[in-house]
PDB file with one MODEL, atoms N, CA, C and O in Angstrom:
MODEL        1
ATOM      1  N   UNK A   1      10.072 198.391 -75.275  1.00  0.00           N
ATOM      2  CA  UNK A   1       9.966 198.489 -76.714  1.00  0.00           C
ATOM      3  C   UNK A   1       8.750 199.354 -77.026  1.00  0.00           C
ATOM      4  O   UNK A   1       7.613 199.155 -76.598  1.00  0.00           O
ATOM      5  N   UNK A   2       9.129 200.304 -77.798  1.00  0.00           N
ATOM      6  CA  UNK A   2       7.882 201.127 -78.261  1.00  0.00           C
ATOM      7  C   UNK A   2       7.038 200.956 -79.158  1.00  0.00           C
ATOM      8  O   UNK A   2       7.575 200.593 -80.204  1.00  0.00           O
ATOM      9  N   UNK A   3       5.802 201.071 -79.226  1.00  0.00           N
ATOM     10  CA  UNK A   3       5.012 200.229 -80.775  1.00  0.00           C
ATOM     11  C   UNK A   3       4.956 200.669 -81.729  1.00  0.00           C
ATOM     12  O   UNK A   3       4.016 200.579 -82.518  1.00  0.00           O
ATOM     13  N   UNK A   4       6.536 201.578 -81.947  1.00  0.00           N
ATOM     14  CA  UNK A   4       6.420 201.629 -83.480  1.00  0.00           C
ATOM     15  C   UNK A   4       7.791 200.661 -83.930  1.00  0.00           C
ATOM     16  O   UNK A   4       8.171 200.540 -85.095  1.00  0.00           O
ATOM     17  N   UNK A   5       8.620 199.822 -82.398  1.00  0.00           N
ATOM     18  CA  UNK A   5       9.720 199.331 -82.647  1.00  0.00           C
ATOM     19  C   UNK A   5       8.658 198.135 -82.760  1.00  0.00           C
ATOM     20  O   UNK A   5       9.192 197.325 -83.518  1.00  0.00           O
ATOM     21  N   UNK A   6       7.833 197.808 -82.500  1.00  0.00           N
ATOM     22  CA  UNK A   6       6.791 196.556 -82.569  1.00  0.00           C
ATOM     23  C   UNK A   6       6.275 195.958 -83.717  1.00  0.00           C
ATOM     24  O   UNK A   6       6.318 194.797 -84.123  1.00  0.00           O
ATOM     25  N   UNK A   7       5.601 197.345 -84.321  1.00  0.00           N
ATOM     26  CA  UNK A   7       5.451 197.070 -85.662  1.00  0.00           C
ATOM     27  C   UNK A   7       6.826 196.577 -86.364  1.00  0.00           C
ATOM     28  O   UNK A   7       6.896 195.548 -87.037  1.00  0.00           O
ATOM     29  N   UNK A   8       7.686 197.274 -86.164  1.00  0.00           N
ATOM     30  CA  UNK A   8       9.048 196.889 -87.314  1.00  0.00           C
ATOM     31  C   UNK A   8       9.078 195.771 -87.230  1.00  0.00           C
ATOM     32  O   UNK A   8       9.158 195.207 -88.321  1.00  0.00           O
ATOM     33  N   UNK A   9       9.038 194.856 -85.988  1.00  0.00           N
ATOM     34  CA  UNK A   9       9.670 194.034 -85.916  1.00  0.00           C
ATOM     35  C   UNK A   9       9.446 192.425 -86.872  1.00  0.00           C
ATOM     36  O   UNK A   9       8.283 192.229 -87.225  1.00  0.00           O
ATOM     37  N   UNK A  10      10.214 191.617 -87.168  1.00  0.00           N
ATOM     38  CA  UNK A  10       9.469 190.308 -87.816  1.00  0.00           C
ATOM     39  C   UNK A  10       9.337 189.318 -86.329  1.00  0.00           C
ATOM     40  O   UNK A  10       9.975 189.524 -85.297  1.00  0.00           O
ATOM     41  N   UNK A  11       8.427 188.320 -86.536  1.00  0.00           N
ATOM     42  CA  UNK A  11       7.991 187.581 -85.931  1.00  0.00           C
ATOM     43  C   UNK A  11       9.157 186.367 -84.916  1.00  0.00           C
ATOM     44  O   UNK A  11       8.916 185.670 -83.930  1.00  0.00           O
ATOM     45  N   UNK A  12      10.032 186.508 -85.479  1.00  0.00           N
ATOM     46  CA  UNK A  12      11.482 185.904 -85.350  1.00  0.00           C
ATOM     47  C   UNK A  12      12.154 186.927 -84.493  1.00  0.00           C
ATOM     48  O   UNK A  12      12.949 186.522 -83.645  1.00  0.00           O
ATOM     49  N   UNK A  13      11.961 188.000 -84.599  1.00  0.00           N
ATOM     50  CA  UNK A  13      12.584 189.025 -83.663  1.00  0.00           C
ATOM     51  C   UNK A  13      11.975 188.832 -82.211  1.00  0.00           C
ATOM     52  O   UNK A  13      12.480 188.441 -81.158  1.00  0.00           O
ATOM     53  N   UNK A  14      10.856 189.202 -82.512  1.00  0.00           N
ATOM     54  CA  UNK A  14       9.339 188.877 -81.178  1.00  0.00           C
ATOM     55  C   UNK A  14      10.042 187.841 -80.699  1.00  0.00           C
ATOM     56  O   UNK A  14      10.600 187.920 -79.604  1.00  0.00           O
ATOM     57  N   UNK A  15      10.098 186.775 -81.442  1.00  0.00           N
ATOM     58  CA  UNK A  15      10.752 186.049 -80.211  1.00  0.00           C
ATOM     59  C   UNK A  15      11.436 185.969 -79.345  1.00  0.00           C
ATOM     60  O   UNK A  15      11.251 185.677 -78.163  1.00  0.00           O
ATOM     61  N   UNK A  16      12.784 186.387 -80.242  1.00  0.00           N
ATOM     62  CA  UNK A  16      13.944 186.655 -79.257  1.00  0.00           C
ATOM     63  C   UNK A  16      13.811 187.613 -78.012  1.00  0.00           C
ATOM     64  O   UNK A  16      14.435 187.492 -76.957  1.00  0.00           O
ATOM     65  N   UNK A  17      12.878 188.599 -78.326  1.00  0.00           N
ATOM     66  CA  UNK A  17      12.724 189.814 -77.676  1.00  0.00           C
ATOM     67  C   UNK A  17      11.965 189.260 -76.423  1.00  0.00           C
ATOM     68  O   UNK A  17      12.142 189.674 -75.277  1.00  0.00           O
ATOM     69  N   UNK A  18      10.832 187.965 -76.905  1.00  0.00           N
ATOM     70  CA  UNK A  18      10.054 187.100 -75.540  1.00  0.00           C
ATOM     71  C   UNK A  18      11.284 186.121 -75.059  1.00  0.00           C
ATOM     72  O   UNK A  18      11.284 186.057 -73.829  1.00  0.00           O
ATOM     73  N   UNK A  19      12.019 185.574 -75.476  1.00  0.00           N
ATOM     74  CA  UNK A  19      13.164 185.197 -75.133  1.00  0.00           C
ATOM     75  C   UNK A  19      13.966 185.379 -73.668  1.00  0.00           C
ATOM     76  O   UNK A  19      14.091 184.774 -72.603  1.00  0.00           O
ATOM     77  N   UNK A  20      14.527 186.875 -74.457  1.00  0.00           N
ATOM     78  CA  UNK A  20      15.134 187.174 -73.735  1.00  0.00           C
ATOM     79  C   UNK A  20      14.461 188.201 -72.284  1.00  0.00           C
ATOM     80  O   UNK A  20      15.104 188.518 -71.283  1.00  0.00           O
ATOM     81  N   UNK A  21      13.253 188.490 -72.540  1.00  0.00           N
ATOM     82  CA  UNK A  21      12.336 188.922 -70.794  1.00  0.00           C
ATOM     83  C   UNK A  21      12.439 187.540 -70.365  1.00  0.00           C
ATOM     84  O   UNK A  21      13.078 187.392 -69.323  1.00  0.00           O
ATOM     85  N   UNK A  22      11.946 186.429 -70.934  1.00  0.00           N
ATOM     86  CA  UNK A  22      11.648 185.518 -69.982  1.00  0.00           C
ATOM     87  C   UNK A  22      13.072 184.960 -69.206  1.00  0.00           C
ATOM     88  O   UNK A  22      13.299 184.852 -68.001  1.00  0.00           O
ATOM     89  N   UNK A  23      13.799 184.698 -70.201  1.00  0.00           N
ATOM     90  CA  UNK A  23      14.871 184.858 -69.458  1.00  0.00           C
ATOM     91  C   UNK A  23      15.863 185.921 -68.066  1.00  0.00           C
ATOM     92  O   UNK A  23      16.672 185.608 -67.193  1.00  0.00           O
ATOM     93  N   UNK A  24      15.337 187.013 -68.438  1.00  0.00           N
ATOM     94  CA  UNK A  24      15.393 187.623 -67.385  1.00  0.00           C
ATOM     95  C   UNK A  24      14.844 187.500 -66.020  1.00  0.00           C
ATOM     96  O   UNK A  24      15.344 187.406 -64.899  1.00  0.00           O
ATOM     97  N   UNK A  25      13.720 187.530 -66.468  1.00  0.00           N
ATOM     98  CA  UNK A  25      12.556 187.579 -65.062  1.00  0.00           C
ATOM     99  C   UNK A  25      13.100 185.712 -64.388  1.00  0.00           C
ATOM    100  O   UNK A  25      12.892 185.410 -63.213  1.00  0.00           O
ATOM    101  N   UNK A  26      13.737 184.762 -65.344  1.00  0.00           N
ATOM    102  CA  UNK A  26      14.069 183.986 -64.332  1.00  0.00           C
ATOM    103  C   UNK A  26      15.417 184.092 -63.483  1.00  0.00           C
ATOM    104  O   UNK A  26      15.424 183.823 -62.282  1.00  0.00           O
ATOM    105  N   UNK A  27      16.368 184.432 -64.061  1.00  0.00           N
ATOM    106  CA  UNK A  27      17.227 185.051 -63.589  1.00  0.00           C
ATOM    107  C   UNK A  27      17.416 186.008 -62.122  1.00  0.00           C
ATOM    108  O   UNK A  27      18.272 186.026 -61.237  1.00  0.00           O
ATOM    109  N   UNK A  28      16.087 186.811 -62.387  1.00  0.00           N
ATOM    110  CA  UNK A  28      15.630 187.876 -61.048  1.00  0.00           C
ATOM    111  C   UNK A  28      15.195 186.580 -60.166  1.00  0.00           C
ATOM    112  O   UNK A  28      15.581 186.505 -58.999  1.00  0.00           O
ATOM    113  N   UNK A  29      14.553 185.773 -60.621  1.00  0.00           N
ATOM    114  CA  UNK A  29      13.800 184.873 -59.856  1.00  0.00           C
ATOM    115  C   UNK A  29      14.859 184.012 -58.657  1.00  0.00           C
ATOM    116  O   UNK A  29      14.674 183.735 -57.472  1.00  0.00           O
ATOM    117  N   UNK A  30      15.750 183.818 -59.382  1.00  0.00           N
ATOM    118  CA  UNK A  30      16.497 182.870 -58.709  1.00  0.00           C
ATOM    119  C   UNK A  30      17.334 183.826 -58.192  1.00  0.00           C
ATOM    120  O   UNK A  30      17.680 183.400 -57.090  1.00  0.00           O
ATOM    121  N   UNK A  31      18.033 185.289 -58.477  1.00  0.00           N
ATOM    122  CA  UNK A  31      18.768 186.020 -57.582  1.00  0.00           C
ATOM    123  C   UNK A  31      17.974 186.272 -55.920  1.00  0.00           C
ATOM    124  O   UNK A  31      18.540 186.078 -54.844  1.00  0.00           O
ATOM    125  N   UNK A  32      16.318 186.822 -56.144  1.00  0.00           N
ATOM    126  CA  UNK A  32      15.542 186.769 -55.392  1.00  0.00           C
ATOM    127  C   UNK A  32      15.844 185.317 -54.126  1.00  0.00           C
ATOM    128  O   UNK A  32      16.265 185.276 -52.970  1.00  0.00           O
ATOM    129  N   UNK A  33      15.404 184.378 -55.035  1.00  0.00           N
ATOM    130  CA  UNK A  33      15.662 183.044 -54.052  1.00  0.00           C
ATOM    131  C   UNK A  33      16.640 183.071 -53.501  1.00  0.00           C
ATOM    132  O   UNK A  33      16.486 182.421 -52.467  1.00  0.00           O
ATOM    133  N   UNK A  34      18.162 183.667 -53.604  1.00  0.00           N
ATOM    134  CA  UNK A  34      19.283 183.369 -53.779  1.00  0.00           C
ATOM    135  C   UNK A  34      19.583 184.296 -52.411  1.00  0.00           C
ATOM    136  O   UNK A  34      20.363 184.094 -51.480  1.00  0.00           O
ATOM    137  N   UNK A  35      18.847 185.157 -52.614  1.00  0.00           N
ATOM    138  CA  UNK A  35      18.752 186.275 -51.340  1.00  0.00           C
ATOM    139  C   UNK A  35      18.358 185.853 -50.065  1.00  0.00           C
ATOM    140  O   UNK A  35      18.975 185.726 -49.007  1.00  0.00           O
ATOM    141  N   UNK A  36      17.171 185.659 -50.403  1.00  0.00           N
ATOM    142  CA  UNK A  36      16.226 185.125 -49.148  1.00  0.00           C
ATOM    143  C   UNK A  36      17.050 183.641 -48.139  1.00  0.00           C
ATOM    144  O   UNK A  36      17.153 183.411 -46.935  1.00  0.00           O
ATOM    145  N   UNK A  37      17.386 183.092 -49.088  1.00  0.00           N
ATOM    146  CA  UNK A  37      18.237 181.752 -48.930  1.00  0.00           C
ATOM    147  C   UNK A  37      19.415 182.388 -47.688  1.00  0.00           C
ATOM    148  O   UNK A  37      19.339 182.341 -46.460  1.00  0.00           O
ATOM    149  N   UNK A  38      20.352 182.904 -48.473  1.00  0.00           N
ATOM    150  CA  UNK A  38      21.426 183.651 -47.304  1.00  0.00           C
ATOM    151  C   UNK A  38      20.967 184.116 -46.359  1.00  0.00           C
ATOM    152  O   UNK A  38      21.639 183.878 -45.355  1.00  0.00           O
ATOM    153  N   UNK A  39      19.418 185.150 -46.067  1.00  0.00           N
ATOM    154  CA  UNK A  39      18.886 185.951 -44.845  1.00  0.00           C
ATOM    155  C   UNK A  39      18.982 184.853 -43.849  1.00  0.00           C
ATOM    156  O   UNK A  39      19.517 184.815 -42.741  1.00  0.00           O
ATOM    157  N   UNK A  40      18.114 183.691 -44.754  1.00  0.00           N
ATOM    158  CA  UNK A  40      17.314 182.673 -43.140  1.00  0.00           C
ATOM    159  C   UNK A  40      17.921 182.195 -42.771  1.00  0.00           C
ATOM    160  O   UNK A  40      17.921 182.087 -41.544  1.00  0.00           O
ATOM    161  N   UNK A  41      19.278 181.295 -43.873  1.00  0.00           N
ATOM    162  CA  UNK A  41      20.371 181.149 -43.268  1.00  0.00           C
ATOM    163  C   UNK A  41      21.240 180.930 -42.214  1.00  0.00           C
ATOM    164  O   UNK A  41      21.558 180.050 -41.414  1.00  0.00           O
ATOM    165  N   UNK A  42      21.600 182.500 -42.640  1.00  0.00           N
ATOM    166  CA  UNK A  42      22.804 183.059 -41.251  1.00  0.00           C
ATOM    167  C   UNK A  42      22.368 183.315 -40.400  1.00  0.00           C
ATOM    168  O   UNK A  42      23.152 183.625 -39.503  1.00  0.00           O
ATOM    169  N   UNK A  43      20.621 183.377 -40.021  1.00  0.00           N
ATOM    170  CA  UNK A  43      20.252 183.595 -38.880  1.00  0.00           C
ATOM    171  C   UNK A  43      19.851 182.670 -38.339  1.00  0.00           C
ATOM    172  O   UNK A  43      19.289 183.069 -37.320  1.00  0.00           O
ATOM    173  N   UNK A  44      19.812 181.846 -38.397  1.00  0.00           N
ATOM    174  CA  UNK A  44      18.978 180.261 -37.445  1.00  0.00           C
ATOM    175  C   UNK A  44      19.419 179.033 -37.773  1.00  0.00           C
ATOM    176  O   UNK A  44      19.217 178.138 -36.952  1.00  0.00           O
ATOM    177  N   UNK A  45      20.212 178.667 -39.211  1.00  0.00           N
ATOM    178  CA  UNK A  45      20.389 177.264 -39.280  1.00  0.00           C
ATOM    179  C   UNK A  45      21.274 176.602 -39.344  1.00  0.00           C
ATOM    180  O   UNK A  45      22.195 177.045 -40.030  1.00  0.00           O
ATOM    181  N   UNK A  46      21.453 175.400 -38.770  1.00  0.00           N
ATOM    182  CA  UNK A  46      22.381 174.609 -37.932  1.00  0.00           C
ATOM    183  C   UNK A  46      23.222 174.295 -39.352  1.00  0.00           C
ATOM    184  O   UNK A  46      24.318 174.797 -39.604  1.00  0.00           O
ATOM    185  N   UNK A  47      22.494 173.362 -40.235  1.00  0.00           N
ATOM    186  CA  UNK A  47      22.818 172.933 -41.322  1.00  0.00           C
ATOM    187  C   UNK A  47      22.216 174.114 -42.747  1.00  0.00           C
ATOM    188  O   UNK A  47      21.096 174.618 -42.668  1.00  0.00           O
ATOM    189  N   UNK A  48      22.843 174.308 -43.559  1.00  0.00           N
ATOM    190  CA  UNK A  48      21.211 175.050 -45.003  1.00  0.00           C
ATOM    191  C   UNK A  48      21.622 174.112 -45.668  1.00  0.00           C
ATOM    192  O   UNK A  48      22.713 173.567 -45.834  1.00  0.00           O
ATOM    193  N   UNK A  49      20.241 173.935 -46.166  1.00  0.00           N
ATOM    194  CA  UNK A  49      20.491 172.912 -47.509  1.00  0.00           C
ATOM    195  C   UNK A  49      20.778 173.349 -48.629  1.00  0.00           C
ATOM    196  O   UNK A  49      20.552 174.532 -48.886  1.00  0.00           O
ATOM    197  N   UNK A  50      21.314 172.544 -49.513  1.00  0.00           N
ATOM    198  CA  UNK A  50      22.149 173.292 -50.900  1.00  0.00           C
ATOM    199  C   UNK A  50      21.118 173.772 -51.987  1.00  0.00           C
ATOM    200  O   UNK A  50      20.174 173.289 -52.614  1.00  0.00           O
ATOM    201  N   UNK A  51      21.759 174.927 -51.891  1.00  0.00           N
ATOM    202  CA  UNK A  51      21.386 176.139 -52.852  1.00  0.00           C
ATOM    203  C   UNK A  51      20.887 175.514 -54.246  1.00  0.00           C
ATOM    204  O   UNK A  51      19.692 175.434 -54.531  1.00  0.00           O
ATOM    205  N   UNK A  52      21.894 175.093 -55.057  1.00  0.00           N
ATOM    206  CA  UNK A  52      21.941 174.641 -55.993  1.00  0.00           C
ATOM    207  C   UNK A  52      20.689 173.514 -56.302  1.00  0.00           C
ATOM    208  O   UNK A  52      20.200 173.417 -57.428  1.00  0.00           O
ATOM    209  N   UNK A  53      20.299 172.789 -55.302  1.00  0.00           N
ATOM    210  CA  UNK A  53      19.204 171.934 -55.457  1.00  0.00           C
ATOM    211  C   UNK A  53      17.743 173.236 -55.390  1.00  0.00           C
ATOM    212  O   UNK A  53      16.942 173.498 -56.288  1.00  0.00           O
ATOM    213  N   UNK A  54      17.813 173.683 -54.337  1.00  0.00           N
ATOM    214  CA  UNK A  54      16.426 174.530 -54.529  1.00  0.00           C
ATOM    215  C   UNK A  54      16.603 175.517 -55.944  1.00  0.00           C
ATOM    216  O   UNK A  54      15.567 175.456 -56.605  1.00  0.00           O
ATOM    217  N   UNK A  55      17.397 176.193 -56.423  1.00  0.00           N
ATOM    218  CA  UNK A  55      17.507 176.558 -57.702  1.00  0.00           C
ATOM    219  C   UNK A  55      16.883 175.459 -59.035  1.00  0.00           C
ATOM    220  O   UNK A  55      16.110 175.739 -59.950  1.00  0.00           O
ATOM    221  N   UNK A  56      17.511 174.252 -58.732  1.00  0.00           N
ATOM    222  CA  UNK A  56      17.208 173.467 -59.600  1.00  0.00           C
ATOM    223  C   UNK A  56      15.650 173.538 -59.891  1.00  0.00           C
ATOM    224  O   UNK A  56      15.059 173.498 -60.970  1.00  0.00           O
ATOM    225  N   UNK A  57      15.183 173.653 -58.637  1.00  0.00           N
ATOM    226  CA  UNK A  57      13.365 172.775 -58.246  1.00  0.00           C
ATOM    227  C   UNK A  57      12.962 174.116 -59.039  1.00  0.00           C
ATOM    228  O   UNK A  57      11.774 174.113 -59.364  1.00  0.00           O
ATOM    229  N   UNK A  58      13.651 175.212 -59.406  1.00  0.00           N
ATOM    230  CA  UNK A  58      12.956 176.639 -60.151  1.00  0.00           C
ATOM    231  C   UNK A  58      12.371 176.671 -61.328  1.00  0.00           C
ATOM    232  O   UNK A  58      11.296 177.211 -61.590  1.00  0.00           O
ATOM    233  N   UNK A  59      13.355 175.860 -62.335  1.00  0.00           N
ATOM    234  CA  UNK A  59      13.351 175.394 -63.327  1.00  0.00           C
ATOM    235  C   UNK A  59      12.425 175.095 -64.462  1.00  0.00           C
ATOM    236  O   UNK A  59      12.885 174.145 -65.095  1.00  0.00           O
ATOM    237  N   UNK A  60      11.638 175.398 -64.818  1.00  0.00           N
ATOM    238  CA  UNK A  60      10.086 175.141 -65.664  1.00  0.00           C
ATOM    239  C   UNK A  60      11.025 174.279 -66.909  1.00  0.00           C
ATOM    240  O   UNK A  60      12.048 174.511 -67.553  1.00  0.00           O
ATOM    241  N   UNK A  61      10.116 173.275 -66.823  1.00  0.00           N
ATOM    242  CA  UNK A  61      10.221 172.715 -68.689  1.00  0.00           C
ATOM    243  C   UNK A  61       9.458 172.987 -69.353  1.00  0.00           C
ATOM    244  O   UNK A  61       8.263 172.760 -69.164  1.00  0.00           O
ATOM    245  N   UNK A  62       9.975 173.590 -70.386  1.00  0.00           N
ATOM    246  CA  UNK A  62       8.833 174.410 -70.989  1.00  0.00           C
ATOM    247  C   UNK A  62       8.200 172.978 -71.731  1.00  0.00           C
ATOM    248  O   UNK A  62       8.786 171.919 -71.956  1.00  0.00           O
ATOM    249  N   UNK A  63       6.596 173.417 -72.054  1.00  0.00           N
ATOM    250  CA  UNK A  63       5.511 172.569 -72.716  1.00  0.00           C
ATOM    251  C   UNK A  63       5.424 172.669 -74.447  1.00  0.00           C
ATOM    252  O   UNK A  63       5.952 173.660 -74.949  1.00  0.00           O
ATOM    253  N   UNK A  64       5.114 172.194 -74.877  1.00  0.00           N
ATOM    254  CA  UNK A  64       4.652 172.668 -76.327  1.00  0.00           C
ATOM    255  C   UNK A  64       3.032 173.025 -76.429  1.00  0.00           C
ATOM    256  O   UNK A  64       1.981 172.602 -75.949  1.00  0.00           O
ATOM    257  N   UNK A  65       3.446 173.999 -77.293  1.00  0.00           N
ATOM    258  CA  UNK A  65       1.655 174.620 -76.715  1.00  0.00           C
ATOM    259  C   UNK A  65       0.847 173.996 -78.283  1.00  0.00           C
ATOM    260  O   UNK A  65       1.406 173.466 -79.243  1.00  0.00           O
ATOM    261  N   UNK A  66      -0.523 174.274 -78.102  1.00  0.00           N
ATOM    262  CA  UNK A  66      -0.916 173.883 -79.304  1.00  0.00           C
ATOM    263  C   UNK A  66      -1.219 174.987 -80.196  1.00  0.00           C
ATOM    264  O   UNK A  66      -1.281 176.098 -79.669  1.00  0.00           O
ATOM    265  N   UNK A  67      -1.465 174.875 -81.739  1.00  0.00           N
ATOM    266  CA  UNK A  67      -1.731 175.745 -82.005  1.00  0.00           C
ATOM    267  C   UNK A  67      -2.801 177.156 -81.811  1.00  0.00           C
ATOM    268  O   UNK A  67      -2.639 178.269 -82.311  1.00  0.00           O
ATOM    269  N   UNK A  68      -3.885 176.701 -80.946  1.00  0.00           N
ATOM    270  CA  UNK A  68      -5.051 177.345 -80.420  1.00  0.00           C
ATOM    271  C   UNK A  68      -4.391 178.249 -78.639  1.00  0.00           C
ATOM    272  O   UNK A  68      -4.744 179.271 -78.052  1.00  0.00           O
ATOM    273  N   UNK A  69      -3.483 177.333 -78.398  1.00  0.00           N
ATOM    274  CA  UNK A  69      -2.868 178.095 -77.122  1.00  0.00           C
ATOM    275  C   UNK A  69      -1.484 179.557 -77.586  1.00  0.00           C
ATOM    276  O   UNK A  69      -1.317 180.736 -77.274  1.00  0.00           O
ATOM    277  N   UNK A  70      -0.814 178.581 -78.430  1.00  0.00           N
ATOM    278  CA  UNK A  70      -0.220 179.667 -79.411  1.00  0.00           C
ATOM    279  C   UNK A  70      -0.556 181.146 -79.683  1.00  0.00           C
ATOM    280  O   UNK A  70       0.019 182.194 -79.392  1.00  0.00           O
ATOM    281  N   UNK A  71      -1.866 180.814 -80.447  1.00  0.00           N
ATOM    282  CA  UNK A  71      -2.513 182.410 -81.014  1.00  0.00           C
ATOM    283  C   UNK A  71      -3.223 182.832 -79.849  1.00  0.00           C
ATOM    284  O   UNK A  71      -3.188 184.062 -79.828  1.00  0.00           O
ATOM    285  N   UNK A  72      -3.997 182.275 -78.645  1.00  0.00           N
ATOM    286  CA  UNK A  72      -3.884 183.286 -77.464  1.00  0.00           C
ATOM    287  C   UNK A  72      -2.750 184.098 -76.926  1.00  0.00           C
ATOM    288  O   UNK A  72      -2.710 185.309 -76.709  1.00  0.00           O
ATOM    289  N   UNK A  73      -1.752 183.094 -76.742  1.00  0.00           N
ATOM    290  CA  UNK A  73      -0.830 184.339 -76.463  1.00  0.00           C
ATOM    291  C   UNK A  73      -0.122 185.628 -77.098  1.00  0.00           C
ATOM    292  O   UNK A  73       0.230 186.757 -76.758  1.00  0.00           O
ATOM    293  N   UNK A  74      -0.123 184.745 -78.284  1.00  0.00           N
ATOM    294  CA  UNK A  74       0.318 185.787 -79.422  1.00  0.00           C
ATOM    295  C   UNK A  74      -0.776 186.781 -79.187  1.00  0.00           C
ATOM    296  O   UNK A  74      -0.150 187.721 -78.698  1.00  0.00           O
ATOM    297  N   UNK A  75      -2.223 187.195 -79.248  1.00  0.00           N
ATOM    298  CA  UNK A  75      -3.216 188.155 -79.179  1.00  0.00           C
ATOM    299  C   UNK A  75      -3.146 188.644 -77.750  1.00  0.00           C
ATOM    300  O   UNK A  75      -3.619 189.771 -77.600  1.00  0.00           O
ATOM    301  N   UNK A  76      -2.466 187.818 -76.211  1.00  0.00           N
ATOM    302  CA  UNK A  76      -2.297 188.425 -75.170  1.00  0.00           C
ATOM    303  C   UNK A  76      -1.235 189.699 -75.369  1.00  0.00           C
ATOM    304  O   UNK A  76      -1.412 190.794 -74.836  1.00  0.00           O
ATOM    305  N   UNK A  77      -0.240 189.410 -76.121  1.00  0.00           N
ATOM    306  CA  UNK A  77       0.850 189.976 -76.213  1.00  0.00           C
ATOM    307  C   UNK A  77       0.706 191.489 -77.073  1.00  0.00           C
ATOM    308  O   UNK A  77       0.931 192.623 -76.650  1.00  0.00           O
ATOM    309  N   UNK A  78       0.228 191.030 -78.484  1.00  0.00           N
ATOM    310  CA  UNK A  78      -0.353 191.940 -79.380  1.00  0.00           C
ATOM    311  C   UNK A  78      -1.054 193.060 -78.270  1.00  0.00           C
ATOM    312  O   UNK A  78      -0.588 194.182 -78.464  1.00  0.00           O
ATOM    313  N   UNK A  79      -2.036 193.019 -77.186  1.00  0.00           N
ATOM    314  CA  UNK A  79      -2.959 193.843 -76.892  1.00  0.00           C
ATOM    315  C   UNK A  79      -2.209 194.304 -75.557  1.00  0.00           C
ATOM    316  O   UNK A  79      -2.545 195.415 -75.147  1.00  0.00           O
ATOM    317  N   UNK A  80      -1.066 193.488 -74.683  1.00  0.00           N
ATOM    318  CA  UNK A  80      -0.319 194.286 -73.976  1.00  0.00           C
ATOM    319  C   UNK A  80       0.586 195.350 -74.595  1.00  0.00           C
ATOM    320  O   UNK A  80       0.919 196.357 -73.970  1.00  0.00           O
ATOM    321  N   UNK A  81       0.955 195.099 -75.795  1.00  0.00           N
ATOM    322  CA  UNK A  81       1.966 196.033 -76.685  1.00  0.00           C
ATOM    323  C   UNK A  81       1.201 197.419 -77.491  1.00  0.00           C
ATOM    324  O   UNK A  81       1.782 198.228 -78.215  1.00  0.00           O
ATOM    325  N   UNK A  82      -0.513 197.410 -77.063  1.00  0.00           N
ATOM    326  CA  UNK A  82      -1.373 198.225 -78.159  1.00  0.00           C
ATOM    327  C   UNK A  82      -1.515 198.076 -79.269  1.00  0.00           C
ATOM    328  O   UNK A  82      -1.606 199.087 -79.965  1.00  0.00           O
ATOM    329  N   UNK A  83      -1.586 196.843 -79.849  1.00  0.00           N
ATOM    330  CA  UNK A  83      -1.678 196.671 -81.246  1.00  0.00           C
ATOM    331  C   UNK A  83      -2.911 196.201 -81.262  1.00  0.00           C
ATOM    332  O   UNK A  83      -3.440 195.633 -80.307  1.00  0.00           O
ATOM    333  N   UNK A  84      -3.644 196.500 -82.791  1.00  0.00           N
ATOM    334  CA  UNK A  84      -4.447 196.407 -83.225  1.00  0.00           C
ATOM    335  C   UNK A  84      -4.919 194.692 -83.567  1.00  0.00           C
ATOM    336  O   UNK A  84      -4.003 193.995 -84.005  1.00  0.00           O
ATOM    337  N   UNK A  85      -6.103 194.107 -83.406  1.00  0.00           N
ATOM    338  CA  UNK A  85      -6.160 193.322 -84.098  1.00  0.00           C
ATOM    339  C   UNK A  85      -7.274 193.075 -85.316  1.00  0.00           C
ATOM    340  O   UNK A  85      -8.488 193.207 -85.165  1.00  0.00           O
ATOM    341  N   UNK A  86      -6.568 192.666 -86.628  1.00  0.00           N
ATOM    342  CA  UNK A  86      -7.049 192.660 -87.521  1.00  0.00           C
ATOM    343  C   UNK A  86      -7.869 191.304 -87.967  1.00  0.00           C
ATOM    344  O   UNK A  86      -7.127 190.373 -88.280  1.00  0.00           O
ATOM    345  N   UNK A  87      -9.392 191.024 -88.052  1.00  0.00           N
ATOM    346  CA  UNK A  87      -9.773 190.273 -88.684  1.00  0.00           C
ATOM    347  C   UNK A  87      -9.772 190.000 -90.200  1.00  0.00           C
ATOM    348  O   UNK A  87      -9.677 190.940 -90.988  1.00  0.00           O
ATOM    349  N   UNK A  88      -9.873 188.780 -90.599  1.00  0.00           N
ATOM    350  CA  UNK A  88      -9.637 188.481 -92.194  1.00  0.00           C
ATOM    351  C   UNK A  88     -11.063 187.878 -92.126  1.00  0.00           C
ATOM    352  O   UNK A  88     -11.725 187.606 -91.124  1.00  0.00           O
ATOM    353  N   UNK A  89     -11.338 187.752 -93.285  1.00  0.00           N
ATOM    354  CA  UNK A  89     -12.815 187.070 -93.822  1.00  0.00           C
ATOM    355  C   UNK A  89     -12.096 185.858 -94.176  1.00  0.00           C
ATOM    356  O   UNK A  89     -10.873 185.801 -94.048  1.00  0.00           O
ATOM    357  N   UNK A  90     -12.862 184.779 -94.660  1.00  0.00           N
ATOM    358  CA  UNK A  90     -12.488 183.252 -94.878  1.00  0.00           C
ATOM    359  C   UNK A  90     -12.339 183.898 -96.954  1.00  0.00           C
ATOM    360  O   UNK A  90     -12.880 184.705 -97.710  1.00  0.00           O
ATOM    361  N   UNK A  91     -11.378 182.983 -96.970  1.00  0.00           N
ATOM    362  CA  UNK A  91     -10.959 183.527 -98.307  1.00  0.00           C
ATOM    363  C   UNK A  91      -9.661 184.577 -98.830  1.00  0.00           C
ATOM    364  O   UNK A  91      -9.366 184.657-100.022  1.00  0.00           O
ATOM    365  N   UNK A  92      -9.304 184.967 -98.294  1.00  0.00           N
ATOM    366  CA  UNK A  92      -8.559 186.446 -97.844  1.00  0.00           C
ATOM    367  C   UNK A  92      -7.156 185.599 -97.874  1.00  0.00           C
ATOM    368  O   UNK A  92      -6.092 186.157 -97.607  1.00  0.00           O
TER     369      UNK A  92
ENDMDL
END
C-alpha cells in the first residue's frame, strides 16, 4: 500500500488491511510447518504425528490490548507506513 493509499484510507479500512496481512503471514506460517512436517517425515519416521494437532498448537488467541497498548501500535504502524505524527495541545 502506498502512502497516499494510506492517507485515503478510514480507520475501519486499516483494519481490514491489518486483517488481512495477519492473516496471511499465518497462513505462510502453517504452509511453512506443513512443509517441513512432510521433509522429516518421509525420511526417518516410523509413525508422524498428526499434522492437524501441531497446526492447532500454531494458533494465537488473540488478547485484548489496552488502550495505551492500542495507540503504540497504531504509532508503530503509522511510522512503518511514513506517516507523520501529529501532536494536539490539551484542549484541541
Amino acid at each position: 500500500m502506498s502512502v497516499s493509499d494510506y492517507n485515503e484510507i478510514t480507520p475501519h479500512e486499516l483494519n481490514l488491511h491489518i486483517k488481512a496481512y495477519n492473516e496471511q503471514l499465518e497462513y505462510e506460517s502453517k504452509e511453512r510447518i506443513t512443509m517441513a512436517y512432510l521433509i522429516a517425515g518421509w525420511g526417518r519416521a516410523k509413525k508422524m504425528p498428526d499434522l492437524y494437532k501441531i497446526l492447532e498448537s500454531t494458533n494465537r488467541i488473540p488478547k485484548d490490548q489496552t488502550d495505551e497498548q492500542l495507540f503504540k501500535t497504531i504509532r508503530q504502524i503509522n511510522a512503518a507506513m511514513g506517516g507523520k505524527e501529529v501532536k494536539r495541545e490539551a484542549g484541541e
